[in-house]
C-alpha positions, 0 to 999 in steps of 0.5 A: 260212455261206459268206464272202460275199467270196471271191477265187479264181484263175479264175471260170468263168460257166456249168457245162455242158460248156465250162464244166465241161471248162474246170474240168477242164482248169485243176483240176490246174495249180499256182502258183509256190507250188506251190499248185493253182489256185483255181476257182468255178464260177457256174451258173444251174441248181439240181444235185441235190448228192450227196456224193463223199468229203468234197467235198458240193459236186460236181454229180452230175447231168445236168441241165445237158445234153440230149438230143442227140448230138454227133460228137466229132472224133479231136481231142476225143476224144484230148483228153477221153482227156488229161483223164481223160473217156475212160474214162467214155465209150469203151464209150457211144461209136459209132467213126465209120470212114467218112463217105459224102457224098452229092448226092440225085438227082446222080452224085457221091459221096465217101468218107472212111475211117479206115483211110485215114488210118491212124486207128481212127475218125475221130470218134465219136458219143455222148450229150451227156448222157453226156459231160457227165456224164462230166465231172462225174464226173472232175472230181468224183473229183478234187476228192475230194482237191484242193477247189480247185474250188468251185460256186456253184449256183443262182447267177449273175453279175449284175453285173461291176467291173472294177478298174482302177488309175488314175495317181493311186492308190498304187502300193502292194501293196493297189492293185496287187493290185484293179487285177489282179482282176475282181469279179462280184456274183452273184444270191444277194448273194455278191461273187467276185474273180478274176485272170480271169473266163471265160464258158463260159455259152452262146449268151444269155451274161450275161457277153458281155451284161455286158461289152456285147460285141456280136454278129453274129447271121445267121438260116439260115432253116433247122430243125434236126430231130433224132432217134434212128432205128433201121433195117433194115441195121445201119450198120457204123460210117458216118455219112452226110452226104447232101445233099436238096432239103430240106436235107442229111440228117446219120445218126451211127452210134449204139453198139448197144443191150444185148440186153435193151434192144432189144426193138422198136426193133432193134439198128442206131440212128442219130441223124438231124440233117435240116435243112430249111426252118421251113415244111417242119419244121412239115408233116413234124413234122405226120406220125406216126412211121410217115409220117414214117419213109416221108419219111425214107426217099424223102429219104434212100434206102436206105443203111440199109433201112426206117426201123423205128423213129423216136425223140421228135422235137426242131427248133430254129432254125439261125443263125450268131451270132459275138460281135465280140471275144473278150475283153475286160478280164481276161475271155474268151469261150469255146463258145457264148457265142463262137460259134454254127454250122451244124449241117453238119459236125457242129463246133460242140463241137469248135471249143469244145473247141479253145477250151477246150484254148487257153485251158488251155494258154496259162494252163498256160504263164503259170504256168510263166512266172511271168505273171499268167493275166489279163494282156492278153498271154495274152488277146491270144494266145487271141483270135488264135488262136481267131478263125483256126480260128473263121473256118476252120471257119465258112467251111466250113460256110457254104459247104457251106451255100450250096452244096448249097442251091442248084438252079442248074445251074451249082453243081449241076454244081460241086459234084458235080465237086468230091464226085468230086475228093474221092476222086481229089485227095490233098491235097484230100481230106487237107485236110478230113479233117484239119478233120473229125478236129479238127487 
């Protein structure tokens, strides 16, 4: 039976992508002793354990992931290649190699294009579950030799002390040491410590709730409709950005299906991403696959023929949710359970990504200084860090929310001229596509 009192290094709340990434990236950095970081791992959800060398404890299964598929910018994908993901990914993932933005019923295009900028793709489309999965599958290999990686599962973390050291305590090595830790009880009666607690644990974060970090909280008033799609005309790795009266219409390129796997759906598939309002998602989610494929088709147009296939269908609600800081005593917020965004231009992982690379990086250098991961220093750092590329990219996507959703002539008329100056003003166009790639 496992002691009931354990420190580590890092407690990491939540095993699913952020917080199974963040595991990776910090699993291989050493202390000034030369020892690894010692890492726990809280998650709520129950995994099916399979044995890896002699580490019984490494999640092998997906569950944690759904359905969708994500857009990994250039940034990200060079970033899972740094960490080892890459290769478990390279042959399921679709290169995006241009981007067609478009206004329904208006003059004005643009386009982005790799070669452009003399990259291979400017990002690429993959499985969520496949990332997640890939994930769990390096850090699992690495963990066959190391074992400084330990999950708690199904467990969570119920309740937070943060030990701090009053003036009139001694100022011996005991007390020096419980005021530079945090401790979390956690639901199967298991007491952690920790020099730092990092919630990676999602959009209902018990962690953010715990530390009674509040949020902002604004309701689009929107749905997101997702599906895998197959079409006419085979997409040649673009992805269509094309904005409708309903809401702008997202199509990522997805990878080929085997020839074996083909059979009726074809060989072109494209994950759709169409935001509309909840009235609208609830009338077309009332269509079967073959009306429903006909409305796709009049809002989309016909950059990739019929739609000639049409996948299960999900919705769910679109808002934008910020929590008010990002870290707290001896803890930090990471992903979700920092931020939620619009669906638009496809950024949300990647700015958890970015979050998750931050973090690493500034816990990377205390080591080498010789500093304590959880001083408010390092903390402070990461907060104004992220908080600048949060509000860069929130500020993107809210405006191209509020852009594009509105009739009025004027706007009309603004936006298209500004889609026109895309492809004609370098530096303009430069700009977003350094956003979009993750740089």
């Amino acid at each position: 039976m496992e002691n009931s009192n354990q420190h580590f290094d890092v407690i990491i709340s939540g095993g699913g992508l952020s917080g199974s990434l963040m595991a990776l990236s910090l699993s291989k950095l050493t202390k000034a002793d030369g020892s690894l970081l010692t890492i726990a791992i809280v998650e709520a959800q129950a995994f099916t354990q399979a044995n890896t060398g002699s580490n019984k404890n490494s999640p092998q299964d997906t569950s944690l992931f759904d359905a969708r598929v994500l857009a990994l910018s250039h940034g990200s994908a060079k970033y899972l290649e740094k960490q080892g993901v890459w290769q478990y990914l390279k042959d399921d993932a679709c290169a995006i190699t241009t981007i067609d933005i478009s206004d329904r019923g208006h003059f004005a295009k643009a386009r982005l294009t790799a070669k452009e900028h003399k990259v291979n793709a400017l990002g690429y489309v993959v499985d969520m579950a496949l990332i997640g999965k890939a994930q769990l599958k390096t850090l699992a290999h690495s963990q066959a030799a190391s074992k400084n990686v330990h999950w708690f599962s199904p467990d969570s973390i119920i309740d937070i002390i943060w030990q701090e050291q009053s003036p009139q305590q001694s100022h011996s090595e005991t007390s020096k040491a419980l005021a530079e830790q945090v401790k979390v009880s956690l639901s199967s009666g298991k007491t952690l410590s920790a020099n730092l607690l990092l919630a990676c644990d999602g959009v209902q974060s018990p962690v953010r709730e715990l530390a009674n970090i509040e949020v902002s909280c604004d309701d689009y008033q929107q749905v997101a409709l997702i599906a895998n799609v197959s079409t006419s005309k085979a997409h040649q790795h673009r992805a269509f950005e094309r904005f409708t009266e309903f809401g702008p219409i997202a199509m990522l390129p997805l990878r080929s299906l085997k020839q074996a796997d083909k059979g009726a759906i074809g060989v072109s598939r494209c994950s759709l991403v169409w935001t509309m309002t909840p009235a609208q998602a609830e009338e077309i989610n009332q269509l079967n696959d073959a009306e429903f494929a006909v409305e796709l088709e009049r809002a989309f147009g016909s950059y990739l023929g019929e739609i000639t296939h049409v996948g299960k269908r999900y919705s769910y609600p679109l808002v934008l949710l910020q929590a008010q800081q990002q870290t707290y005593h001896r803890m930090a917020l990471l992903g979700n359970a920092s931020h939620t965004i619009h669906p638009i231009a496809g950024q949300g992982f990647n700015l958890g990504l970015r979050d998750v690379a931050v973090m690493a990086d500034l816990i990377a250098k205390a080591l080498a200084a010789g500093q304590d991961i959880g001083h408010f220093s390092l903390l402070y750092n990461y907060q104004n860090n992220r908080a600048k590329d949060q509000q860069h990219v929130i500020e993107l996507t809210d405006s191209l929310v509020t852009l594009f959703a509105n009739e009025l002539p004027p706007l009309v008329i603004g936006r298209n001229i500004g889609l026109q100056a895309l492809n004609i003003i370098a530096p303009l166009k430069n700009s977003l596509v350094k956003k979009t790639m993750g740089y």
